[in-house]
C-alpha positions, 0 to 999 in steps of 0.5 A: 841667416843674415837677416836673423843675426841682423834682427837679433843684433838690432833686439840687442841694441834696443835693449841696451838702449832701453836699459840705458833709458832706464837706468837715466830715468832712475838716476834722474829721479834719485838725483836730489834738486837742492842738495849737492851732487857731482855733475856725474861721477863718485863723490865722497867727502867734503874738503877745502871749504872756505868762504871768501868775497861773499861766496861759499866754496866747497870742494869734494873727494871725486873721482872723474872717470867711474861712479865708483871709488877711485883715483882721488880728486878734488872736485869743486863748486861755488855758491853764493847761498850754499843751496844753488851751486855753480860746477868750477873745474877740478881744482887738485889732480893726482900726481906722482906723490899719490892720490889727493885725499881729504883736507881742508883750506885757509884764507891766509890773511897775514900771508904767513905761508909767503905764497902771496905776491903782488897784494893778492892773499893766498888761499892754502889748502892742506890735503893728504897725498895718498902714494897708491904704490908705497902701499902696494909695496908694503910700506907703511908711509904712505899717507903725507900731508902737501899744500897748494895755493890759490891766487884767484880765490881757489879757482886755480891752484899751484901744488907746493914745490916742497911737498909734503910738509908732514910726512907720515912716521910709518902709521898707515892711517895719517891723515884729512888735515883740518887747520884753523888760526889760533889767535891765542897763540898766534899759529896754525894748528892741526887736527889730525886723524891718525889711526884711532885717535886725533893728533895735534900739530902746531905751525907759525908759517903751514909749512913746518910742522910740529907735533903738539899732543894726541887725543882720543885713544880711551875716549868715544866711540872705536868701532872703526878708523877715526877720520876727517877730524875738525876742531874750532871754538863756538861761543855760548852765553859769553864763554868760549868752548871747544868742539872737537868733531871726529867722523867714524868708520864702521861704528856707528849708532845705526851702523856703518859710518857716523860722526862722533864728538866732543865738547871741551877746552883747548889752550893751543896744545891739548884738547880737554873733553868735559866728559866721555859721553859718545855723542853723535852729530846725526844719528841716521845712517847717512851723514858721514865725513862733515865738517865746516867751512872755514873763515866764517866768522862767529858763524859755524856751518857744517855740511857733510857726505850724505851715504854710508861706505857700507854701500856708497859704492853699490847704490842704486845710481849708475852715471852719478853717486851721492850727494851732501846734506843740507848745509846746517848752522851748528850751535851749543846747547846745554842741557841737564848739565851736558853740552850738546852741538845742535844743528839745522839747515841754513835759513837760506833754504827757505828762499826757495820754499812756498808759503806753509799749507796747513795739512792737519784738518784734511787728516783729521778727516781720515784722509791721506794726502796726495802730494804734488812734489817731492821736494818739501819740507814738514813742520810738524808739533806733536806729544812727546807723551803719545806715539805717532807716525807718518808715512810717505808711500807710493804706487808701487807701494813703497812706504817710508816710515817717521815716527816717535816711541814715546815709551823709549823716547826714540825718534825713527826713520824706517826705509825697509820697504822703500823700494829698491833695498836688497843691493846691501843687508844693511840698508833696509833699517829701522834708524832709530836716535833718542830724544834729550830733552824733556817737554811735554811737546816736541818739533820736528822738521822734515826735509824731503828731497827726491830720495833723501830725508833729513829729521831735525828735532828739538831745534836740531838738538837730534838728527837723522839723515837717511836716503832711499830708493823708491820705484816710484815717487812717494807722494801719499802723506799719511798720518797713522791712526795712533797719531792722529791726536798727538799731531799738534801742527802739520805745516808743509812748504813745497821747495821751487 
């Protein structure tokens, strides 16, 4: 009897073990190799991104003990060329205020907050303390806005003893405050999301705030909560113009969450669309929260949250969930009289890629490719007067689908048969994004990383972000028949 119940505990354990395995390996070969993750753990949005002393750094909502949604942190990392990062220490810890939720960060050049001593500038962060038990106890003011200081270029910081510096006026959703420098006027304003709708706030020292204008309650897209706002200046052929990025849950153009947004002017108080066209930054089902970091100059890099809240918390990862996109350089384009943001990952990719293999001669032959990596990147020309796709599979015969309806001219992306798909109903789709010019050819660069594929076409002018989880790597490019002859180039650069 002994030695039964001995044998049975010992098949448990072993099982668990394997299962453990199991689920490391899964995990392992999910986890992408150039885009950022947390080092184990949840991670939702990006927050406090500044760049100082030549090195990028990106904070995180994180919660440290469960791989799912938690008591929020701000997690932190450094990099020097926004691919290779380096894990800092937790920089913003929960307190008896609340949870540390989304916001952003300054270099405080002119020292305005009076947090800087001794000739060092401080760097100020602006977040949301979210008060868990208000809520619970049925208050409506719960969500604040604080500050915190750094004085060693945000590797450790110091929680303002005068929080919060903006409380909310009995609105639920007040919140992940963007602040930027606006040298017309000489002040720091605020962008803020309050329910469904931007709200704008001005301050002369980031302590004292005043409200300035609200923006957005009969403009773009309102199927969800606006969040994580960002307002800064681009400049385009001498003049300057406002963008005005609002990120959406639910809503978006594939469902779930998006980012939405706006180009226009604002003269330090109100923000003025150009029109009332809903655009969205990256029609994939996986880019959500992105924003950009601050005191980068002329120069406006974005980076956001690569997953979906219908399902972030139930994907199939279990020591680690989620991870950013790509870095992206923004830029304005017009075209047909209507202003649009383009964007395309950071050149600095490209230090880490292999010389460009010409792939088109092997599939004229018919033959698909069998690939080494799934880390890469394709270039690819085609007719935007033909339908084409291509697809990545593997053997266990998941199959990733990319492709092109000329008729409609719509880019997609089609993981249904990816693998591992059922944890959520809206996960296997077909993402579909349209096309806003009109040439007779079009580009399109395709980043791979893992489990991850983010489209760029047109020279960024639309893009598409979606994660997948195959059983097995998918390393068998293919291109289908219908494609054959409007496939113009196909270039592949393996990543290091």
């Amino acid at each position: 009897m002994q030695y039964t119940k001995r044998l049975a505990s010992l098949l448990v354990l072993c099982a668990a073990l394997l299962s453990i395995n199991v689920f490391a390996q899964r995990d392992t070969n999910y986890r992408p190799k150039f885009h950022f993750t947390p080092p184990a753990k949840w991670m939702n949005d990006p927050n406090g991104m500044f760049y100082a002393n030549g090195v990028y750094h990106l904070f995180y909502q994180h919660n440290p003990e469960a791989a799912v949604w938690g008591p929020m942190h701000w997690g932190h990392a450094t990099s020097k060329d926004l691919i290779r990062w380096q894990h800092q220490p937790i920089a913003l810890y929960p307190d008896s205020l609340g949870m540390i939720f989304s916001g952003s960060a300054v270099v405080d050049s002119m020292n305005t907050s009076g947090f800087g001593k001794h000739g060092q500038l401080p760097i100020v962060a602006i977040y949301t303390y979210h008060d868990d038990q208000a809520e619970k106890a049925g208050s409506a003011s719960f969500q604040h806005q604080a500050l915190a200081y750094s004085l060693d270029n945000g590797i450790t910081w110091t929680k303002y003893s005068g929080n919060p510096v903006l409380r909310s006026p009995g609105i639920r959703d007040f919140r992940d405050p963007k602040v930027i420098w606006h040298r017309h006027t000489k002040q720091w304003i605020m962008a803020l999301a309050v329910q469904d709708h931007i709200e704008f706030y001005a301050s002369k020292n980031l302590k004292e705030w005043h409200k300035l204008s609200e923006f957005g309650k009969t403009m773009g897209a309102h199927g969800g909560v606006w969040e994580c706002p960002d307002l800064f200046p681009m400049e385009h052929a001498g003049r300057t113009h406002w963008v005005l990025l609002v990120n959406l849950n639910p809503g978006g153009p594939n469902k779930g969450s998006a980012t939405q947004y706006f180009v226009g002017s604002f003269n330090g108080q109100d923000f003025q669309p150009y029109d009332n066209i809903t655009r969205w930054l990256d029609y994939g089902p996986d880019e959500y929260a992105g924003v950009t970091w601050s005191n980068t100059g002329k120069e406006r890099i974005f980076i956001g949250w690569m997953s979906n809240w219908s399902y972030a918390n139930i994907v199939p990862t279990t020591t680690w969930r989620s991870a950013m996109t790509i870095p992206r350089n923004l830029a304005l384009k017009q075209v047909q009289g209507r202003w649009y943001v383009a964007h395309t990952p950071v050149q600095n990719l490209l230090q880490y890629a292999d010389k460009p293999v010409d792939l088109l001669p092997s599939f004229k032959k018919g033959k698909p490719i069998m690939l080494n990596r799934n880390t890469f990147q394709l270039d690819i020309a085609a007719s935007a007067k033909q339908d084409w796709q291509i697809s990545l599979s593997s053997a266990a015969n998941d199959t990733l689908l990319i492709g092109y309806d000329a008729g409609k001219q719509l880019f997609y992306l089609d993981r249904g048969k990816t693998g591992e798909t059922a944890f959520h109903q809206d996960f296997p789709i077909k993402a579909i994004a349209p096309r806003f010019v009109q040439t007779g050819q079009t580009e399109i660069q395709l980043i791979f990383d893992q489990a991850s594929v983010e489209l760029f076409a047109d020279d960024g002018l639309t893009s598409m972000t979606q994660i997948f989880f195959p059983h097995a790597p998918l390393q068998k490019l293919h291109i289908h028949q219908q494609g054959i002859t409007a496939v113009k180039k196909m270039q592949i650069r393996y990543f290091k």
